[in-house]
C-alpha positions as semicolon CSV with decimal commas, in nm:
position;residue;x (nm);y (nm);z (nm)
1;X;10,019;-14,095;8,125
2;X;9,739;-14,132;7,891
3;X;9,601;-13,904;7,584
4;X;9,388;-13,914;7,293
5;X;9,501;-14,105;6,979
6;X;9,430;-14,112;6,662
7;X;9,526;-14,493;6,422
8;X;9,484;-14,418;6,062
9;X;9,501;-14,736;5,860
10;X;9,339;-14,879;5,565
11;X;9,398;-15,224;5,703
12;X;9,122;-15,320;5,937
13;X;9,214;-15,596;6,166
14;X;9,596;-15,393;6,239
15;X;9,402;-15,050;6,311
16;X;9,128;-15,229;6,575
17;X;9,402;-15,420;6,713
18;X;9,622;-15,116;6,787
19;X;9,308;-14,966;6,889
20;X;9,223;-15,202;7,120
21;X;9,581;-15,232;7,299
22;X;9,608;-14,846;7,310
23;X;9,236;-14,873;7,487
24;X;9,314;-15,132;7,738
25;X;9,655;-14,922;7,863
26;X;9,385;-14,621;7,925
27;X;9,423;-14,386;7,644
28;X;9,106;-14,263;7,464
29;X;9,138;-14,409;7,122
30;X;8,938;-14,335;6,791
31;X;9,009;-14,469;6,403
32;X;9,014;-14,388;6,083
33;X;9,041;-14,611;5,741
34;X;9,188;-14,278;5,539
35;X;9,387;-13,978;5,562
36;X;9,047;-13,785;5,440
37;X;8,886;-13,932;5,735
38;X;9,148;-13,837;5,972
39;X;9,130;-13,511;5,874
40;X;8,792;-13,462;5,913
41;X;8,791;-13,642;6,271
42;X;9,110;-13,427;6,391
43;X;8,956;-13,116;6,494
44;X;8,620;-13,282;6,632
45;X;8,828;-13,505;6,821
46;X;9,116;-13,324;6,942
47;X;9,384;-13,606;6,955
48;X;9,713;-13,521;7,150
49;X;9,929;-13,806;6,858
50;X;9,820;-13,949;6,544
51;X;9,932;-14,280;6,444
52;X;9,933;-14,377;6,058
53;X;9,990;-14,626;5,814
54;X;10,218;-14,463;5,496
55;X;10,053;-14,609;5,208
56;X;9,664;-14,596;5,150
57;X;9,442;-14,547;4,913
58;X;9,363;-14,151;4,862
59;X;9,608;-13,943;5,006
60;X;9,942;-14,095;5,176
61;X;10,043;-14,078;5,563
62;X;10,330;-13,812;5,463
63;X;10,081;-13,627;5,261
64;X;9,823;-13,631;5,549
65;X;10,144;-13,565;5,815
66;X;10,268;-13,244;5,589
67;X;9,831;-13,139;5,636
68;X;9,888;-13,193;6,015
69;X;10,208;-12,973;6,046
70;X;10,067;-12,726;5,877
71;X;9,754;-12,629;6,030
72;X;9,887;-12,785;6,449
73;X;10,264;-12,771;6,468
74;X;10,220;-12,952;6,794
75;X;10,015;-13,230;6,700
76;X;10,312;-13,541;6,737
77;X;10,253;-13,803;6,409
78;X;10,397;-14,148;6,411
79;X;10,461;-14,302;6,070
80;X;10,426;-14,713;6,030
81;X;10,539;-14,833;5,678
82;X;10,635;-15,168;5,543
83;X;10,856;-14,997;5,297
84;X;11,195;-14,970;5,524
85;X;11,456;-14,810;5,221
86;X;11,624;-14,491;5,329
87;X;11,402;-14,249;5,096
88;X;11,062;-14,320;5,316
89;X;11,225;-14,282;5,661
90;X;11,386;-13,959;5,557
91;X;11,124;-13,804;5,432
92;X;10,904;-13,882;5,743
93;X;11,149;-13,756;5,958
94;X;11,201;-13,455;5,757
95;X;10,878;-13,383;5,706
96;X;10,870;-13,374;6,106
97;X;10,721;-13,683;6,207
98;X;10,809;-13,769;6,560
99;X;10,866;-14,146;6,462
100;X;10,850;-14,378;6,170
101;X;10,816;-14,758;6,264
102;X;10,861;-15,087;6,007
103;X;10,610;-15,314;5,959
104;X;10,529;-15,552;6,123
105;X;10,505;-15,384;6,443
106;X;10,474;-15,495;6,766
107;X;10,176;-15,377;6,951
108;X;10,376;-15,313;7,276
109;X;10,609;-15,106;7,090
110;X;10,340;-14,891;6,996
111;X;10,217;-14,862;7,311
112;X;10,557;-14,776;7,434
113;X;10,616;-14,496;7,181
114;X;10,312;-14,370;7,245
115;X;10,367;-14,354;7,628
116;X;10,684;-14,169;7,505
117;X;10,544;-13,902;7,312
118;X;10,336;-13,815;7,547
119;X;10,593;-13,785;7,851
120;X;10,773;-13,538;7,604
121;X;10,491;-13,358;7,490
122;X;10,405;-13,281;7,872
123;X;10,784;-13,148;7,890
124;X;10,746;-12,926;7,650
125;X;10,395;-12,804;7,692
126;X;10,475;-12,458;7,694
127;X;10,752;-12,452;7,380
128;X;10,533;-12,473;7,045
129;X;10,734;-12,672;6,776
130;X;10,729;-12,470;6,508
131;X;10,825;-12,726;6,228
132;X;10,862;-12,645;5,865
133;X;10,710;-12,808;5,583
134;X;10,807;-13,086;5,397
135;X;11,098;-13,067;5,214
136;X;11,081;-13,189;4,853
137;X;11,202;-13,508;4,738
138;X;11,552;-13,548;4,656
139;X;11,805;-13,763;4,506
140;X;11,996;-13,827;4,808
141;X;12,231;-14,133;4,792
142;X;12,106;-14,487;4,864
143;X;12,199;-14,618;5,230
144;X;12,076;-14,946;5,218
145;X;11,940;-15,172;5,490
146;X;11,648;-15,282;5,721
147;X;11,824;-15,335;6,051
148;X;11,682;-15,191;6,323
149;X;11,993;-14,998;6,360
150;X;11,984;-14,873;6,010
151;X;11,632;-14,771;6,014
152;X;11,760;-14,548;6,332
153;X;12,038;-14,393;6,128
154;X;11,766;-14,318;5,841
155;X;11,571;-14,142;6,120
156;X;11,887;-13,876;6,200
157;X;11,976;-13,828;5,825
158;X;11,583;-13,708;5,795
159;X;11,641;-13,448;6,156
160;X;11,989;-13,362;6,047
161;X;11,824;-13,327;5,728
162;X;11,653;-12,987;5,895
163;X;11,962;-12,832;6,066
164;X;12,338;-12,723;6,098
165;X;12,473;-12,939;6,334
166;X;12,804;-13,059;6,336
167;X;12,846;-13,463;6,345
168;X;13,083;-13,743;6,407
169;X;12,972;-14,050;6,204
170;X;13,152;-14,324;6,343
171;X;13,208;-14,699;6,190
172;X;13,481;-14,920;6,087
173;X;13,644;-14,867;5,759
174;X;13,432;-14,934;5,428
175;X;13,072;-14,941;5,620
176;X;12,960;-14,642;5,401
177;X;13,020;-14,328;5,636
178;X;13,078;-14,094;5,350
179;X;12,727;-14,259;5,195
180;X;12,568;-14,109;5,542
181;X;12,760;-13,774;5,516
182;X;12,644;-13,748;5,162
183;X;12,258;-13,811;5,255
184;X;12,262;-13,578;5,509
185;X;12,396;-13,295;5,278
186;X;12,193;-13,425;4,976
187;X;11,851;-13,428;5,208
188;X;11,933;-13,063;5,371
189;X;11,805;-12,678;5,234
190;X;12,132;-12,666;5,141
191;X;12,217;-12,972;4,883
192;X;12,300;-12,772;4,596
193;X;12,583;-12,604;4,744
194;X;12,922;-12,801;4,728
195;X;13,011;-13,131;4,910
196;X;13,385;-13,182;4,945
197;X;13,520;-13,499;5,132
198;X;13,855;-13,538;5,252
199;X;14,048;-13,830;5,374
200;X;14,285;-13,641;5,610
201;X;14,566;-13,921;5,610
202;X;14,596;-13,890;5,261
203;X;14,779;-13,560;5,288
204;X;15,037;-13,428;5,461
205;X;14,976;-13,143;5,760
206;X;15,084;-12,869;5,537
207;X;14,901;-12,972;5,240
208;X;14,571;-13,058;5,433
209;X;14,577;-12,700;5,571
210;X;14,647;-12,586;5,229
211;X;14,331;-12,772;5,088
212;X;14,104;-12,666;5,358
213;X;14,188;-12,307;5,428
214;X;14,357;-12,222;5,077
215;X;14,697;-12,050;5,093
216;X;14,856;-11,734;4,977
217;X;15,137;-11,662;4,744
218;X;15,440;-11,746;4,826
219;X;15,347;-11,927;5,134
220;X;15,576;-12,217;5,108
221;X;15,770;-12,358;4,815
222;X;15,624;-12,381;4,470
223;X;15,320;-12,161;4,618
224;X;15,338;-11,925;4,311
225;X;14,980;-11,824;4,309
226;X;14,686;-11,765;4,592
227;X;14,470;-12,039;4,614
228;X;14,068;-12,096;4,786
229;X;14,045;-12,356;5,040
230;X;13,777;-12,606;5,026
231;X;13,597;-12,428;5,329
232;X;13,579;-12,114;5,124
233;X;13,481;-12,291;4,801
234;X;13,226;-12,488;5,003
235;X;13,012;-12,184;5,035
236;X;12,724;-12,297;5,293
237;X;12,710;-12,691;5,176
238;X;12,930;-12,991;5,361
239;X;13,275;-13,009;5,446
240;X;13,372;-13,415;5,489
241;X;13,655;-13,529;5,734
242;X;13,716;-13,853;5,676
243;X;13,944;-14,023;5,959
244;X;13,981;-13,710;6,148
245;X;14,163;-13,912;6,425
246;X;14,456;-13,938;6,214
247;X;14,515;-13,588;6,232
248;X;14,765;-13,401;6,441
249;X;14,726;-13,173;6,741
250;X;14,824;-12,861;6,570
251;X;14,574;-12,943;6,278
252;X;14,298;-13,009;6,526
253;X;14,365;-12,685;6,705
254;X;14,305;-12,446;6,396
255;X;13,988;-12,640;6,292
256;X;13,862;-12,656;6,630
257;X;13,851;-12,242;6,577
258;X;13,685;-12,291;6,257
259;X;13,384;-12,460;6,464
260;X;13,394;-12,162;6,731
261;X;13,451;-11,885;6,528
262;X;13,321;-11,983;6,200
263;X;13,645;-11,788;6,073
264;X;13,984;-11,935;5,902
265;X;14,315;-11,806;5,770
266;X;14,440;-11,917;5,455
267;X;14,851;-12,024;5,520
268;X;15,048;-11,778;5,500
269;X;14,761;-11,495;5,496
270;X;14,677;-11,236;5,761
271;X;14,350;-11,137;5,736
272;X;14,045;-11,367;5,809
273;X;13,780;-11,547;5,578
274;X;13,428;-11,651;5,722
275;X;13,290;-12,025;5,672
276;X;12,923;-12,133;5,667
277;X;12,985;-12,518;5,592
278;X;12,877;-12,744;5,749
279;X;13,158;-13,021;5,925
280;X;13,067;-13,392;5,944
281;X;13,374;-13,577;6,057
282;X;13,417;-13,931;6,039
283;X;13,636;-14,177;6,188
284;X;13,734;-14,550;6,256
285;X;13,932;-14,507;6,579
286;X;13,804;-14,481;6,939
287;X;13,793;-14,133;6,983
288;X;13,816;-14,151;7,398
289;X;14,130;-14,342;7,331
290;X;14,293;-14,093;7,144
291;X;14,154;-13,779;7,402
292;X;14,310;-14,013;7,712
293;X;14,627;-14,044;7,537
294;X;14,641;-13,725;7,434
295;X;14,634;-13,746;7,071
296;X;14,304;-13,599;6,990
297;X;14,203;-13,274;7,157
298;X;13,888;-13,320;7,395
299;X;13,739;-12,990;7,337
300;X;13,733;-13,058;6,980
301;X;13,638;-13,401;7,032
302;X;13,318;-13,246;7,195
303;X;13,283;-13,007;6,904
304;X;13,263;-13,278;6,683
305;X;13,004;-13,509;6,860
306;X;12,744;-13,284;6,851
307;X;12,537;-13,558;6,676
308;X;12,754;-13,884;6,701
309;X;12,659;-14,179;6,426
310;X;12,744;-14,518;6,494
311;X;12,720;-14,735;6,141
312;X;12,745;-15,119;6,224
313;X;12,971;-15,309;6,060
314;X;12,837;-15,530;5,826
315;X;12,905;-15,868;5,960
316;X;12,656;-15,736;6,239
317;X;12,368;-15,673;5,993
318;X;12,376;-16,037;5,790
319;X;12,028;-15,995;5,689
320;X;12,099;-15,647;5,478
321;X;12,371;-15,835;5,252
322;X;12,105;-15,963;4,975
323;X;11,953;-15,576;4,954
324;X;12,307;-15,466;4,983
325;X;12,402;-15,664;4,661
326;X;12,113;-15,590;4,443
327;X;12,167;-15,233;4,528
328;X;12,550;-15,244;4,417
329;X;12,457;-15,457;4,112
330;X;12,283;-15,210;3,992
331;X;12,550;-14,976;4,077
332;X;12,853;-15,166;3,889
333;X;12,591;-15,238;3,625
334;X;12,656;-14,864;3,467
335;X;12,997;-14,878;3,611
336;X;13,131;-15,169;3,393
337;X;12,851;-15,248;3,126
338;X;12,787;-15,573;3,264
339;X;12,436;-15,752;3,226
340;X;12,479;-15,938;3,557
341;X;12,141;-15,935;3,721
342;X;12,119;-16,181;3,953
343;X;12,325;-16,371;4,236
344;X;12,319;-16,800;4,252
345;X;12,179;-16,905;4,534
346;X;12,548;-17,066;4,655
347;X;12,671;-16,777;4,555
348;X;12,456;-16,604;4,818
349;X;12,492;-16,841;5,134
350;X;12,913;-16,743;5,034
351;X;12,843;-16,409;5,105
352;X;12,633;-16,420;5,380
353;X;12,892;-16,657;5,562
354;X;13,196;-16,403;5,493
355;X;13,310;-16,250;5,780
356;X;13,376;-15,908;5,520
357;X;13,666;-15,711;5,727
358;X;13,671;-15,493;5,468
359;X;13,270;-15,418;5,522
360;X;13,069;-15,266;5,265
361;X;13,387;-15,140;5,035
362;X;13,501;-15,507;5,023
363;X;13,126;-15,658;4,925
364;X;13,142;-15,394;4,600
365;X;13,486;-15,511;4,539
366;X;13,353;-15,860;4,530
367;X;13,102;-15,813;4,335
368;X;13,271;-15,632;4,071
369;X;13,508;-15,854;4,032
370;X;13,230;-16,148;3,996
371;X;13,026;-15,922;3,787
372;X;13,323;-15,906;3,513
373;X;13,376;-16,276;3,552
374;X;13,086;-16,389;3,504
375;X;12,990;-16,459;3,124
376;X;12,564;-16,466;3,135
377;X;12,313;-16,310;3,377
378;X;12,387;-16,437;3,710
379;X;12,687;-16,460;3,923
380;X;12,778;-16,805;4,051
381;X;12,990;-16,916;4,299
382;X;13,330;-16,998;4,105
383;X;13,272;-16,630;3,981
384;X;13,313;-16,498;4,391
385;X;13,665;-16,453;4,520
386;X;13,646;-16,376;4,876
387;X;13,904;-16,302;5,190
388;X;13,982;-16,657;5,291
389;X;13,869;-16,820;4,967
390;X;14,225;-16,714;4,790
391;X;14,428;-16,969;4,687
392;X;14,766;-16,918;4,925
393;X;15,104;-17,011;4,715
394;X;15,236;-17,298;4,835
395;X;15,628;-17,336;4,922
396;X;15,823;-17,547;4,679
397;X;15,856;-17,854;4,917
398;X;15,462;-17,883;4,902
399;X;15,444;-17,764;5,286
400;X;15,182;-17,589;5,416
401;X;15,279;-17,209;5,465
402;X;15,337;-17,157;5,812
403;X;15,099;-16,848;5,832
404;X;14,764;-17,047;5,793
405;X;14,587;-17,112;6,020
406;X;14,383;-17,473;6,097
407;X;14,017;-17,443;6,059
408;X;13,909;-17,431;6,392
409;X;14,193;-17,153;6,489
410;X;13,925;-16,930;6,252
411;X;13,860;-16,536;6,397
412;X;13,772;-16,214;6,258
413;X;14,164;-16,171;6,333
414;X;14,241;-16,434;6,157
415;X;14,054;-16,344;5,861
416;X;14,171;-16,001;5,871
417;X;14,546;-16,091;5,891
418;X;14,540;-16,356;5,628
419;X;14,346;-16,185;5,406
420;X;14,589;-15,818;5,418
421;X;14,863;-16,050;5,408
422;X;14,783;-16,228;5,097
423;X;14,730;-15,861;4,907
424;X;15,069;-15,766;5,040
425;X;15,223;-16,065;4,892
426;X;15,044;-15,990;4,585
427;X;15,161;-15,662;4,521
428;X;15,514;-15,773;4,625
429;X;15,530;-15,596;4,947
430;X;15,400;-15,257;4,738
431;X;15,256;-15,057;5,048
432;X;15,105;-14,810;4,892
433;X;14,904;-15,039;4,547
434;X;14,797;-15,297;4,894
435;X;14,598;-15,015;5,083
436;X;14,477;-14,947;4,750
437;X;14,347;-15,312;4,682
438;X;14,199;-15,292;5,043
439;X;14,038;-15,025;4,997
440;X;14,197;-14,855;5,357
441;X;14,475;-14,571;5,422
442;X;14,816;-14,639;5,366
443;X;14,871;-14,553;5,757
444;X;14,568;-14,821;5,844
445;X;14,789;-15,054;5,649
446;X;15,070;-14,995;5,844
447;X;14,877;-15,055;6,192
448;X;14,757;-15,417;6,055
449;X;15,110;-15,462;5,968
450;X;15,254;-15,346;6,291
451;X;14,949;-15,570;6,518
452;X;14,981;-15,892;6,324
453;X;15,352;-15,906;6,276
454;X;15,292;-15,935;5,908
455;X;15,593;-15,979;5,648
456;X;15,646;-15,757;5,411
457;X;15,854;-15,884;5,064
């Protein structure tokens, strides 16, 4: 299928070359070295996509996008930028573009896309698009990382950025799903209403429904005044569930009529309250598991995943660690008052080698703990203390404890089972202060204690 297209770029030999690869697949191409000149060569030339670099001189590719939108909804804009942070993608995609790619790109990619947008645009010939403006910039939170499978996540926080839809972010513990719930509620129309997250196996079933739907007096013992639920107090902003496959049937059955109906009743009341949050639920367990056991309702299940987020775990995304640290040195900077700066280079290759089963939660931790260590500028590598780094006591006859494991016996099991066994040893088999150190549920706990066979003082 071919069409018209437009490459905007101030860089010469990237804009003939796209040119030239768009030309020889058989779609009429013409170029421009500025937004100003793209806008004065878009109505004479009619182009069905517009392809543009972000940053040039004059006025930017969002700036000449949010021109586009305005005066031909339907005219599709692909965004290229060698700036891959969260902020940029999100405000492309928010701002309606129908794609934002990282520099460098591959020609055939573009060509692909392209091809793509075109296909869709012939599906939809008839339905105009109707996109609104850009939204302004906001101070959404910092999800960090230029895998290719972050910069797709960036992508859905800037679309869910424009709607209502319910979503399931999925993701082992600590990979930052509440980050993505809170930068899809700071980037929406609606950021300045509430955001309330909840970690559903921190409470009891009574006591989450009393939280979420509020409760009336004299409901249950010691209920001696009427309380608002979070849903009510939410008003129109984001309700969180965190590890909403933990929670039981009967739980899952009144919220699943909160997503039908929109409607709740506080325990213990009789008359009805109305709910405009928004629900993004998030969880570390496989979902179709728990709906083929029966644990987890499948109706609700689908309810949930009307958008489903996958965040990789951060072993899988290697290359993001260094950005990763810099942005949570700067974080634990204001948190502690410590003028760390900078990371050693051995200090680096030790983090990049960790296998981190505690994922992005566990890296902070780290880091924290080196950051208050560490006496000058720069973390080194005696300041790290990682997973399998600990030093494990050693039994009185000088034996080796019959846990470890010989080096070439090494898995992400293993790592995972000596490393929660050596916090539950340290807390002196205290359940509860060890899925605190971790950085995980009390009831996650439990399952790494029931799988590995772990002792428990």
């Amino acid at each position: 299928m071919n069409g018209r297209i437009l490459v905007v770029d101030d860089e010469e030999g990237l804009r003939e070359a796209l040119a030239e690869k768009l030309r020889h697949s058989g779609h009429e191409v013409e170029t421009a070295e500025s937004a100003e000149a793209a806008l004065s060569r878009i109505s004479r030339f009619g182009p069905d996509m517009v392809v543009t670099d972000l940053m040039m001189p004059g006025l930017s590719g969002l700036q000449l996008l949010e021109r586009v939108h305005r005066s031909i909804p339907t005219l599709d804009v692909v965004v290229m930028t060698g700036h891959e942070d969260m902020s940029t993608a999100v405000d492309a995609m928010k701002a309606g573009a129908f794609d934002y790619l990282v520099k460098p790109v591959r020609l055939a990619q573009v060509d692909d896309l392209v091809t793509r947008c075109l296909k869709e645009q012939a599906l939809n010939r008839m339905v105009a698009s109707g996109e609104p403006d850009a939204a302004p910039p906001s101070t959404a939170p910092r999800v960090v990382g230029r895998d290719p499978r972050m910069i797709e996540i960036y992508k859905m926080i800037g679309v869910l950025a424009r709607n209502r839809a319910t979503v399931l972010i999925r993701g082992e513990t600590g990979t930052g799903k509440e980050m993505v719930a809170r930068a899809i509620h700071s980037n929406s129309a609606h950021s300045d209403e509430p955001f309330v997250a909840v970690n559903c196996t921190a409470l009891s079933e009574t006591l989450l429904e009393s939280e979420l739907f509020g409760h009336v007096k004299g409901a249950f013992t010691g209920a001696v005044s009427s309380r608002r639920g979070y849903f009510e107090m939410a008003g129109s902003g984001t309700i969180f569930l965190d590890e909403i496959g933990d929670t039981s049937p009967e739980f899952q059955t009144k919220l699943l009529r909160v997503l039908q109906e929109r409607t709740f009743y506080p325990v213990g009341g009789e008359s009805p309250k109305r709910t405009e949050a928004r629900v993004i639920a998030a969880t570390h367990q496989p979902m179709e598991t728990l709906v083929e056991e029966g644990s987890f309702r499948e109706d609700l299940y689908f309810r949930l995943r009307v958008v489903e987020i996958d965040v990789p775990a951060l072993r899988e995304r290697r290359e993001d660690i260094a950005l990763l640290a810099d942005a949570l040195l700067e974080r634990i900077r204001g948190a502690t008052g410590s003028q760390v700066r900078h990371i050693g280079p051995a200090a680096m290759r030790r983090l990049k080698d960790h296998p981190w089963p505690g994922n992005v939660r566990e890296l902070e931790n780290a880091l924290t703990r080196a950051a208050i260590l560490a006496r000058g500028a720069v973390i080194g590598d005696e300041h790290l203390s990682l997973g399998l780094d600990h030093p494990v006591a050693q039994p009185a006859t000088g034996a080796m404890d019959e846990r470890a494991e010989k080096p070439d016996d090494f898995s992400l099991d293993t790592a995972v089972r000596k490393h929660v066994q050596l916090v539950i040893d340290r807390t002196g088999g205290n359940k509860s202060e060890a899925a605190r150190v971790l950085g995980i549920s009390r009831s996650r706990l439990q399952r790494y204690v029931d799988r590995f066979d772990l002792q428990v003082p």
